[in-house]
LUMNU-132356 format. One record per atom (N, C-alpha, C): z, y, x; residue in one letter. Coordinates in Angstrom, 1 decimal, m for minus. Layout:
# LUMNU-132356
+--------+--------+--------+------+
!      Z !      Y !      X ! type !
+--------+--------+--------+------+
!      Z !      Y !      X !    a !
...
+--------+--------+--------+------+
END
This chain:
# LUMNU-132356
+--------+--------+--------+------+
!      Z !      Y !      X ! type !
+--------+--------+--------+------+
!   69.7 !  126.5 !   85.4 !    x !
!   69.0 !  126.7 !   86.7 !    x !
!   67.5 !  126.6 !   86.4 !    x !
!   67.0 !  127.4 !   86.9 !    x !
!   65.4 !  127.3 !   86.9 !    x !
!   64.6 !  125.8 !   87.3 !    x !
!   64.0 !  125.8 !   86.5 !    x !
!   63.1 !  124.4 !   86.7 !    x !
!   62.5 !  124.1 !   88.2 !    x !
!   61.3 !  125.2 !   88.7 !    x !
!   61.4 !  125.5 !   89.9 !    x !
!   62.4 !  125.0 !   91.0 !    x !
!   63.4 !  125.8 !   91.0 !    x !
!   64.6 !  125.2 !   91.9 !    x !
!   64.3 !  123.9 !   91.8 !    x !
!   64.7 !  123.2 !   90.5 !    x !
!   65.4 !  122.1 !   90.5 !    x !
!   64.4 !  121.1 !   91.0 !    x !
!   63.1 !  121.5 !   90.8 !    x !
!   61.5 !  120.5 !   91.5 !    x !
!   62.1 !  120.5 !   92.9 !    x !
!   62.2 !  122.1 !   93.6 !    x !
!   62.1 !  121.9 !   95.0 !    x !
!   63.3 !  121.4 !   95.5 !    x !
!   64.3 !  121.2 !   95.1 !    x !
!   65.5 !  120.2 !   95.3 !    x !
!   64.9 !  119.0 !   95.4 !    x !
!   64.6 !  118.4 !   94.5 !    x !
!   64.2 !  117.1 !   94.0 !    x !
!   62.9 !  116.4 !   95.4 !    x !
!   62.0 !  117.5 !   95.6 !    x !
!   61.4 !  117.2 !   96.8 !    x !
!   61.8 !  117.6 !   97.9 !    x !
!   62.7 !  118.2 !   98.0 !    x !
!   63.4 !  118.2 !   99.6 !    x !
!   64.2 !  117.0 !   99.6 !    x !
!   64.5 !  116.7 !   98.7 !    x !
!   65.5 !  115.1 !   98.9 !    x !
!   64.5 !  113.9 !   99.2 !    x !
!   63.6 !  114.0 !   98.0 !    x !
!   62.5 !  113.1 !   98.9 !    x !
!   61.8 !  112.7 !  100.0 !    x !
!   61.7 !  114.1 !  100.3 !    x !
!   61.1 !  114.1 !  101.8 !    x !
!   62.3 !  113.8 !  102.9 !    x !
!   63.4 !  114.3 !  102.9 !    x !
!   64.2 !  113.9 !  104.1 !    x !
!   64.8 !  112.3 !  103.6 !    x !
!   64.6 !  111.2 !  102.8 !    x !
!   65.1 !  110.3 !  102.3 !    x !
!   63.9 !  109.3 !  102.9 !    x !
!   62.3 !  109.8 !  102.9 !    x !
!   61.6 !  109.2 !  103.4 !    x !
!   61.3 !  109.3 !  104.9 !    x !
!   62.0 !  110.4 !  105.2 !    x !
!   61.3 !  111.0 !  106.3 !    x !
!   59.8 !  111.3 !  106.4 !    x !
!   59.6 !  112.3 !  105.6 !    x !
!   58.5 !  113.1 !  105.2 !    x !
!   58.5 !  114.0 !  106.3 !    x !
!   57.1 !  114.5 !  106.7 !    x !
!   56.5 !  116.0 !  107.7 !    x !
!   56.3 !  117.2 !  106.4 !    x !
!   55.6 !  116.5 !  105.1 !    x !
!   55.3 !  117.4 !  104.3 !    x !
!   55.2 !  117.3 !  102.9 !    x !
!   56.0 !  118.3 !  102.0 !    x !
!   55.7 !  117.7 !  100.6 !    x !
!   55.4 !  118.8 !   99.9 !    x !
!   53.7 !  118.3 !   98.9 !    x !
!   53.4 !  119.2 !   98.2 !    x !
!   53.2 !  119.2 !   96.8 !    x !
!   54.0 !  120.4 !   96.4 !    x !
!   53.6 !  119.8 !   94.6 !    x !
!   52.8 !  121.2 !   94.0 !    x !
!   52.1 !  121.1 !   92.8 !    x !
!   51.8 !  122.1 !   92.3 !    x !
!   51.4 !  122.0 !   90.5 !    x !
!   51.7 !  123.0 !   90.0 !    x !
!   51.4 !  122.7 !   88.2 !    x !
!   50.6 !  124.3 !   88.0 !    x !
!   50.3 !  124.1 !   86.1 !    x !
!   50.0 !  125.5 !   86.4 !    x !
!   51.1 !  126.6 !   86.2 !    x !
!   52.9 !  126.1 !   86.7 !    x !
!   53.3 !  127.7 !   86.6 !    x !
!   54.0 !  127.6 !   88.0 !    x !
!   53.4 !  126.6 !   89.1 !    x !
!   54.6 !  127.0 !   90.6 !    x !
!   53.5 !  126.2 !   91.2 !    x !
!   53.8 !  126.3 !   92.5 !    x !
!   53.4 !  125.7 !   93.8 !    x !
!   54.5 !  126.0 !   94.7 !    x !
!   54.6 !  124.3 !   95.3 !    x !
!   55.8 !  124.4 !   96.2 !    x !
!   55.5 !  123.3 !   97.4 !    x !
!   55.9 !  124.4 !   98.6 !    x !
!   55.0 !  123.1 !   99.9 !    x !
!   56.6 !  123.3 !  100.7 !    x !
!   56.9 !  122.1 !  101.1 !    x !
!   58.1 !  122.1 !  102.1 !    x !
!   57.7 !  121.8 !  103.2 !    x !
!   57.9 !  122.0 !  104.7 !    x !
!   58.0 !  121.2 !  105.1 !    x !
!   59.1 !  121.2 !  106.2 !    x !
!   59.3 !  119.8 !  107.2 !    x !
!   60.1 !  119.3 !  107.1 !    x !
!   60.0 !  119.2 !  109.2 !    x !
!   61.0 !  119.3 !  109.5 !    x !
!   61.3 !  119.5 !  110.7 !    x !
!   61.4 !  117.8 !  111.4 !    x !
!   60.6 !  117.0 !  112.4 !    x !
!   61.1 !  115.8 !  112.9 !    x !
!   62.4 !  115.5 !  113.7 !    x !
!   63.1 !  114.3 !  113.5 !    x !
!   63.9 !  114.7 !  114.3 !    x !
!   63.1 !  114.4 !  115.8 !    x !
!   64.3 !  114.4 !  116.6 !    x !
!   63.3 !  115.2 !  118.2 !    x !
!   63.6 !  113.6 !  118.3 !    x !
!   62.8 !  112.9 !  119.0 !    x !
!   62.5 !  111.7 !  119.6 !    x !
!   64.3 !  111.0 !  120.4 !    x !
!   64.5 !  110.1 !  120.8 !    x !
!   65.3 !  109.8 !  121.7 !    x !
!   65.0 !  109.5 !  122.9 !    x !
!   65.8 !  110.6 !  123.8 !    x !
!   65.8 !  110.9 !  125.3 !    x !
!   64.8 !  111.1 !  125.8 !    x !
!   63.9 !  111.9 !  124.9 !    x !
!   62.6 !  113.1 !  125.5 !    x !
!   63.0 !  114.0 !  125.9 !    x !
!   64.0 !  115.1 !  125.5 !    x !
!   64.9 !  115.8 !  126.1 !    x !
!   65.0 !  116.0 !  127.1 !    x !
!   65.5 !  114.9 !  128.0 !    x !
!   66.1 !  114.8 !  129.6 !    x !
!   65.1 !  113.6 !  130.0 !    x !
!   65.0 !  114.1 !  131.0 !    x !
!   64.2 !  113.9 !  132.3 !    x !
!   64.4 !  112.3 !  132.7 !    x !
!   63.9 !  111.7 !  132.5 !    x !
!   64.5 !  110.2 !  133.1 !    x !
!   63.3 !  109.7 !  134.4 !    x !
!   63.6 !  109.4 !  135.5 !    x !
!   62.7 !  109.2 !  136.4 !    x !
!   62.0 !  107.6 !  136.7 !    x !
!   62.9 !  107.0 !  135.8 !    x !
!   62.5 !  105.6 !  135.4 !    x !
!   60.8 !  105.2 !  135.0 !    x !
!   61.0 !  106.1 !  133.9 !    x !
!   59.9 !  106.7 !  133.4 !    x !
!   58.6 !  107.0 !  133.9 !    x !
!   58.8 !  107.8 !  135.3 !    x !
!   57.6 !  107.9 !  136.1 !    x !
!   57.1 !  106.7 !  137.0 !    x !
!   58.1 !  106.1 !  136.8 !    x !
!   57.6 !  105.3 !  138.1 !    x !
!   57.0 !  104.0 !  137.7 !    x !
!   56.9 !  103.8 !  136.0 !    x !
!   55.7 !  102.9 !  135.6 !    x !
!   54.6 !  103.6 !  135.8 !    x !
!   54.2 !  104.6 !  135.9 !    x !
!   53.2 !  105.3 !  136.4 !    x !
!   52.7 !  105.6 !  137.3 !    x !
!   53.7 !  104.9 !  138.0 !    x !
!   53.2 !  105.7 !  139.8 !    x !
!   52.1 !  104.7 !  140.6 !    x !
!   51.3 !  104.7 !  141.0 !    x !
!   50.4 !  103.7 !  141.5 !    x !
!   50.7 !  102.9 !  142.8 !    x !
!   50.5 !  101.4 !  142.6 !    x !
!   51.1 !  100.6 !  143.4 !    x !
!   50.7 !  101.4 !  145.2 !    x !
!   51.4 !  100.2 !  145.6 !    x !
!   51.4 !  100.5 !  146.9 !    x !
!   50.5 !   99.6 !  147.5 !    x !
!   50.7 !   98.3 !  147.3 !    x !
!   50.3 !   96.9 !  147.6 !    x !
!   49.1 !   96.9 !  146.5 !    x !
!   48.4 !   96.1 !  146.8 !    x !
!   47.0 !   95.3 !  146.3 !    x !
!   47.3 !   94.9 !  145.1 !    x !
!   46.8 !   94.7 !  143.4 !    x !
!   47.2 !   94.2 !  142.7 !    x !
!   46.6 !   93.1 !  142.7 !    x !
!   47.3 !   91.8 !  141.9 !    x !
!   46.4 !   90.3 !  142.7 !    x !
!   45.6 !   90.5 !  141.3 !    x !
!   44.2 !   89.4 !  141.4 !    x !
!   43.3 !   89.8 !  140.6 !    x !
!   43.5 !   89.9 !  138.8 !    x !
!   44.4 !   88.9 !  138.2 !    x !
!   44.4 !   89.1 !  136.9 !    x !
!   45.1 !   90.2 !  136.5 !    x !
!   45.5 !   91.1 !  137.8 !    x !
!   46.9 !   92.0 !  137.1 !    x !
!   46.0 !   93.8 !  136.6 !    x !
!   45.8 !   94.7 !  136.3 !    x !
!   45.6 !   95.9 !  135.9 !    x !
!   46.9 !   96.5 !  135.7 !    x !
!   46.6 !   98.0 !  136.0 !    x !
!   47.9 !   99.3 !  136.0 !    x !
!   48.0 !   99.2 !  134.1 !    x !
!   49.2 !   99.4 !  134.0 !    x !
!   49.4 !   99.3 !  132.7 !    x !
!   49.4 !   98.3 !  131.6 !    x !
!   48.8 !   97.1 !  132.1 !    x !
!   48.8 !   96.0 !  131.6 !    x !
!   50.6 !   95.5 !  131.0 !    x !
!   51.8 !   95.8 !  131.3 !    x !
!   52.6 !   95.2 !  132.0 !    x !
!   52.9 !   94.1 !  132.8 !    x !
!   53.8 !   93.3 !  132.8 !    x !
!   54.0 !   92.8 !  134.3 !    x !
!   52.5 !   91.9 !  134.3 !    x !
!   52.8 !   92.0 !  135.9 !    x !
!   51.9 !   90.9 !  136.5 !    x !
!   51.7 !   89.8 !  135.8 !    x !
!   50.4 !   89.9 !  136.6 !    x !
!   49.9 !   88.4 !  135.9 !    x !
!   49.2 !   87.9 !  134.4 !    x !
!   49.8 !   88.7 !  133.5 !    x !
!   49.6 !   89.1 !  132.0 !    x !
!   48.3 !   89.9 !  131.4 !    x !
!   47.1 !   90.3 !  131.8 !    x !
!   46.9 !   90.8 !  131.5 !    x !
!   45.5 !   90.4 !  130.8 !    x !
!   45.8 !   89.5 !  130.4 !    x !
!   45.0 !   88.4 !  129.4 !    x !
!   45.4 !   89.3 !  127.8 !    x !
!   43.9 !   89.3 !  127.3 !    x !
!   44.5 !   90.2 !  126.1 !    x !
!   44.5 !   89.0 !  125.2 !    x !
!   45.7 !   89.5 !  124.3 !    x !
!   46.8 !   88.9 !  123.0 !    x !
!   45.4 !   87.8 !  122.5 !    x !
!   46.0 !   86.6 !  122.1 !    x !
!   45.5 !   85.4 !  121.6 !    x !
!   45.7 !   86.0 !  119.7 !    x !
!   44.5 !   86.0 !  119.2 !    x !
!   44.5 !   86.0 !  118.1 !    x !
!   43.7 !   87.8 !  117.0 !    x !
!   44.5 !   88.1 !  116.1 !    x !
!   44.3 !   89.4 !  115.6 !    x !
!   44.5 !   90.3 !  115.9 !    x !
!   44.6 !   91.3 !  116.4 !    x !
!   45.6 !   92.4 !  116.8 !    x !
!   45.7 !   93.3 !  115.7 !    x !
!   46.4 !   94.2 !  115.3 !    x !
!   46.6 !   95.7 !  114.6 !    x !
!   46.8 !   96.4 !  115.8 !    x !
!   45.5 !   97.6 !  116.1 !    x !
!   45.9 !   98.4 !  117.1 !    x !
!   46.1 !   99.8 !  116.6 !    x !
!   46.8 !  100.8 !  118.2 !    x !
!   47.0 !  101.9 !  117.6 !    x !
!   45.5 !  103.0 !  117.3 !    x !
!   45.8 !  103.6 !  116.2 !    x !
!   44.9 !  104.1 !  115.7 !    x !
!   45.0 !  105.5 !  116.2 !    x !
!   45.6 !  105.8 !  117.3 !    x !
!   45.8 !  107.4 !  118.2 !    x !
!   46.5 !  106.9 !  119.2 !    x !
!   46.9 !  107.7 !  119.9 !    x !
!   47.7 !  108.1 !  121.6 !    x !
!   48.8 !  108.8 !  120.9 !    x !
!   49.6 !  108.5 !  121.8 !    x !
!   51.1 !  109.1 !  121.1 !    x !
!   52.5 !  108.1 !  121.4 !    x !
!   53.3 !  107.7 !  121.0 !    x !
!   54.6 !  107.5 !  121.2 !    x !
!   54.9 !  106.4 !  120.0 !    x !
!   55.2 !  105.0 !  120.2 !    x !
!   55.2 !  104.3 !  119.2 !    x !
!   57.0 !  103.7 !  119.4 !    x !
!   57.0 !  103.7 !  117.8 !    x !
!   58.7 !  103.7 !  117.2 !    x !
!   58.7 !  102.5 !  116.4 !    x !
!   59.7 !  101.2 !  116.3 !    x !
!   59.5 !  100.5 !  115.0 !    x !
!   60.1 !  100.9 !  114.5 !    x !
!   60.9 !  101.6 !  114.3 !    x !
!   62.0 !  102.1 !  113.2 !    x !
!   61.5 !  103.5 !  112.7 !    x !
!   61.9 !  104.4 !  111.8 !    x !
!   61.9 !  105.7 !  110.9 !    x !
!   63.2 !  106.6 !  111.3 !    x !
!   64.2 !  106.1 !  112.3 !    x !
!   65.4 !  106.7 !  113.0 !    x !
!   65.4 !  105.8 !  114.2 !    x !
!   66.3 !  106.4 !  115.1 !    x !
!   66.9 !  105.1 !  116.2 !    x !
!   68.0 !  104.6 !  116.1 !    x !
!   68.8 !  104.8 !  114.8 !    x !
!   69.8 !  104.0 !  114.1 !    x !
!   69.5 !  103.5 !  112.7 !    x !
!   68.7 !  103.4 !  112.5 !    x !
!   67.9 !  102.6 !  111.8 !    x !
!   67.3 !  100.7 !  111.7 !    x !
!   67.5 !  100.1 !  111.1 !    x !
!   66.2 !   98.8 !  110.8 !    x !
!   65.2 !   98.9 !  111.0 !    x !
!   64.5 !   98.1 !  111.9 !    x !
!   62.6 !   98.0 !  112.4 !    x !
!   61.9 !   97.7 !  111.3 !    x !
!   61.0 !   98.2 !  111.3 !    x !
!   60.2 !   98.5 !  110.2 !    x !
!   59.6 !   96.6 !  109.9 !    x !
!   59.5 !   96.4 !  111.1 !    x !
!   58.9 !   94.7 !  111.1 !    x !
!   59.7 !   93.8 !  112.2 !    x !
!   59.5 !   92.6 !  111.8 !    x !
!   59.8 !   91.9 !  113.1 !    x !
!   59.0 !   91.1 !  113.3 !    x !
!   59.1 !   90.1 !  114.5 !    x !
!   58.1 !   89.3 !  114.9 !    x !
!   58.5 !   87.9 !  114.0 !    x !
!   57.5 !   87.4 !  113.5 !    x !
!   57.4 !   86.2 !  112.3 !    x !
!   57.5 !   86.6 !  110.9 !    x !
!   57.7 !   88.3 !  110.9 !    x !
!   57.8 !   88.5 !  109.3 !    x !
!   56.4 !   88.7 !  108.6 !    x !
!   56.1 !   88.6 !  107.3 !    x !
!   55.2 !   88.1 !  106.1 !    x !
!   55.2 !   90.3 !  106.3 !    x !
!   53.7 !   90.3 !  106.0 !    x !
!   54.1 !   92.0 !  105.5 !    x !
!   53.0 !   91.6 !  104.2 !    x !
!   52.7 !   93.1 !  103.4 !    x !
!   51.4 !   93.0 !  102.4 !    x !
!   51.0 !   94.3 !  102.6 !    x !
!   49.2 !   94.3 !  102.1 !    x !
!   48.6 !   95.7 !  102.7 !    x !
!   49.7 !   97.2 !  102.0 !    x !
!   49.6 !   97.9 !  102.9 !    x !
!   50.0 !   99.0 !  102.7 !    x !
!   51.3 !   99.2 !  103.2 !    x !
!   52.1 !   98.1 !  103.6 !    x !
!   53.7 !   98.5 !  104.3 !    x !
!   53.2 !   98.8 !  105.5 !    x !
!   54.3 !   99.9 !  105.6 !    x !
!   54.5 !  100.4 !  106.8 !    x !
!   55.2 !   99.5 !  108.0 !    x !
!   54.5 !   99.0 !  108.9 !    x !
!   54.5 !   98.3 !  110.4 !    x !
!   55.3 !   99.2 !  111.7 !    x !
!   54.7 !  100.3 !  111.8 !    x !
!   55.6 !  101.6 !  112.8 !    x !
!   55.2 !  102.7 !  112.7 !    x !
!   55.5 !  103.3 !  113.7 !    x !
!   55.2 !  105.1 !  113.6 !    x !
!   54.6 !  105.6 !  115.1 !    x !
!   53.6 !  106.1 !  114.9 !    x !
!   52.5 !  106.2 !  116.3 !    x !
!   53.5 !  108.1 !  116.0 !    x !
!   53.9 !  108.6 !  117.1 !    x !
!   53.9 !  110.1 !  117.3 !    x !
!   53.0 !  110.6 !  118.0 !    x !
!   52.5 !  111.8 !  117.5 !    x !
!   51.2 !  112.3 !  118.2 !    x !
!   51.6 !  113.9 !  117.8 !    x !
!   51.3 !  114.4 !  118.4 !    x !
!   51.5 !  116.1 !  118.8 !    x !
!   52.6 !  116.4 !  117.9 !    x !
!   54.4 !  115.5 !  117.8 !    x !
!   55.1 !  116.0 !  117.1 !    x !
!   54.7 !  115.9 !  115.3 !    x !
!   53.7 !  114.8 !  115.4 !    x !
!   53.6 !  114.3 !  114.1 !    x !
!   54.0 !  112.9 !  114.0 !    x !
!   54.4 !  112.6 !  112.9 !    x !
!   54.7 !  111.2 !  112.8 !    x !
!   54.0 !  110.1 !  112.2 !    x !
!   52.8 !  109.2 !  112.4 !    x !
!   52.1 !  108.8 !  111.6 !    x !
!   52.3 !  107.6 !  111.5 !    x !
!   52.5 !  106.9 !  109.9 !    x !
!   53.4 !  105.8 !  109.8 !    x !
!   51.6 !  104.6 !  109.9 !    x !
!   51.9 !  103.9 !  110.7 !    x !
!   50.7 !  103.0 !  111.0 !    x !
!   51.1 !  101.5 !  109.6 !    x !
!   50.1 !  101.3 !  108.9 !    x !
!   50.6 !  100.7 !  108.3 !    x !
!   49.4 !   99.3 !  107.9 !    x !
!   49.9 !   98.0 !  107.3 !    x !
!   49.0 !   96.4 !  107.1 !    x !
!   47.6 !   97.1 !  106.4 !    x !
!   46.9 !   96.6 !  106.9 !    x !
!   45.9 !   96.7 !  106.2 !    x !
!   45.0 !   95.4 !  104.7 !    x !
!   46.4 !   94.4 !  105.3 !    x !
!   45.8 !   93.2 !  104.6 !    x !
!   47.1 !   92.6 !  104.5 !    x !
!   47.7 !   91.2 !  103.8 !    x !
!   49.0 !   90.7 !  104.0 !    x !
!   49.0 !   89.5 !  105.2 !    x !
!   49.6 !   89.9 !  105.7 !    x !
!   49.1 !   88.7 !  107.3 !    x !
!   51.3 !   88.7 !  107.8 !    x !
!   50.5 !   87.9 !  108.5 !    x !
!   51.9 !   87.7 !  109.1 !    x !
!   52.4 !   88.4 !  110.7 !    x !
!   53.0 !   89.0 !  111.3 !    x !
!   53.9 !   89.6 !  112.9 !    x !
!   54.3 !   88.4 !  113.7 !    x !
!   53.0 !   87.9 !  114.3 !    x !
!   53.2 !   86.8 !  115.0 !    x !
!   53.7 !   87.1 !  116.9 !    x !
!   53.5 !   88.6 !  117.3 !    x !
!   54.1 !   88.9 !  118.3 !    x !
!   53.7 !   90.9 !  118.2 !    x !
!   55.3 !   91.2 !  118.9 !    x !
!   55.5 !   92.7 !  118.5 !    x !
!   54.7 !   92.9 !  120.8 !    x !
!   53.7 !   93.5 !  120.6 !    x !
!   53.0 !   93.6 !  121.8 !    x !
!   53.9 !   94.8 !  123.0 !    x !
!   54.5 !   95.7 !  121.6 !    x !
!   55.0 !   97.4 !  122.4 !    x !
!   56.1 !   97.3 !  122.5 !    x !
!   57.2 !   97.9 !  123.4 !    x !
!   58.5 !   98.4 !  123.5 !    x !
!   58.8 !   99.4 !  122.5 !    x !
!   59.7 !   99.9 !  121.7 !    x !
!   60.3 !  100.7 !  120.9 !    x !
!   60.1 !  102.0 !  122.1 !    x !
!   59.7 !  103.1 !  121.8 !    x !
!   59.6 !  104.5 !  122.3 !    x !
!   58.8 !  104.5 !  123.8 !    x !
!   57.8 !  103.6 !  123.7 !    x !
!   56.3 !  103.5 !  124.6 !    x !
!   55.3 !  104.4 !  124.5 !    x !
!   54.8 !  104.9 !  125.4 !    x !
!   53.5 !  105.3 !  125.0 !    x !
!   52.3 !  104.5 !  124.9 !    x !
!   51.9 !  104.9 !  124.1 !    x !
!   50.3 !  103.8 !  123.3 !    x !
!   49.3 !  104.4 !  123.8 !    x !
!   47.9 !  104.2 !  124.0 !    x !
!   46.9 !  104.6 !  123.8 !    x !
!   46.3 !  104.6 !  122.3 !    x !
!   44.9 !  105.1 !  122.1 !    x !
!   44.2 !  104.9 !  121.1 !    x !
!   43.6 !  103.6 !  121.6 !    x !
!   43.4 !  102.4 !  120.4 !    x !
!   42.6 !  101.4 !  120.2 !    x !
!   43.7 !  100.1 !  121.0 !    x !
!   44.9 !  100.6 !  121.6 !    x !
!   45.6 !   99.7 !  122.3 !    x !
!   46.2 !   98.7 !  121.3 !    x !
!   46.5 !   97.2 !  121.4 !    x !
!   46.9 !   96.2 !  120.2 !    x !
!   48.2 !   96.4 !  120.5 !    x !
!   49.3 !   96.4 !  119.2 !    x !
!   50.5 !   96.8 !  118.7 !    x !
!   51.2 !   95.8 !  118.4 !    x !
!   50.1 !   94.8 !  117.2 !    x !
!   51.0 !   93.6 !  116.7 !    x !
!   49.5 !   92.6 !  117.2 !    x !
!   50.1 !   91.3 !  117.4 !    x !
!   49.1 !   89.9 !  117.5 !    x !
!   50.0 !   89.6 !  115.9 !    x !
!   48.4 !   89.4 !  114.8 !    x !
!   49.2 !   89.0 !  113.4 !    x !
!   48.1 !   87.4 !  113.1 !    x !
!   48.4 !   87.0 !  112.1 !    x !
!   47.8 !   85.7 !  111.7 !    x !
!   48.0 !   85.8 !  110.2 !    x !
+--------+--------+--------+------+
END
């Protein structure tokens, strides 16, 4: 079998093993770019009206410590300590599937460079990852929320 082939085998397995968007190799006798289809989010598909109605603007007066979006009342004292925030707008995942292990949990040790979660942004997947070795002293987001840019993700220490 051609060498070729057997490269672009070898990186198609990679990429769907890591869950890769894109893998590119090149020498001087091939160039080979794959890429790679995401899977589609869970329950973006169908319409959930649940959904809207965190958005829908009160009716009643909010009492003074509370802000829209903050979640619940009362809370809206921002996180005691460091944050890691999101670094885009987009759809935040702990896990790499939704039958999958969370990338982190709350009290786990990480070191710079592990991947923490996955911010989606225009049907891209961008793995947010430590920038230093600190510890996940509270997980701030729900699994398949939307984030803002600059919004805090993890309180770490």
């Amino acid at each position: 079998m051609d060498n070729s082939i057997l490269r672009a085998q070898e990186l198609a397995r990679i990429g769907r093993e890591h869950d890769l968007a894109e893998v590119e190799y090149e020498d001087a006798e091939v160039k080979i770019r794959l890429q790679f289809e995401a899977p589609p989010a869970p329950g973006v598909s169908e319409f959930d009206p649940t959904l809207l109605a965190r958005f829908a603007m009160p009716t009643e007066p909010l009492p003074a410590a509370a802000t829209p979006g903050s979640g619940s009342v009362g809370t809206a004292a921002p996180p005691r300590g460091d944050t890691i925030n999101s670094p885009l707008a987009g759809v935040f995942y702990r896990a790499p599937r939704p039958d999958a292990d969370p990338f982190v949990k709350e009290q786990d040790s990480v070191g710079p460079g592990q991947t923490l979660c996955i911010v989606e942004a225009m049907k891209l997947m961008n793995e947010i990852t430590a920038e230093r070795a600190c510890k996940i002293t509270k997980i701030l987001v729900e699994n398949a929320e939307a984030v803002e840019e600059g919004q805090p993700l993890f309180v770490i220490e």
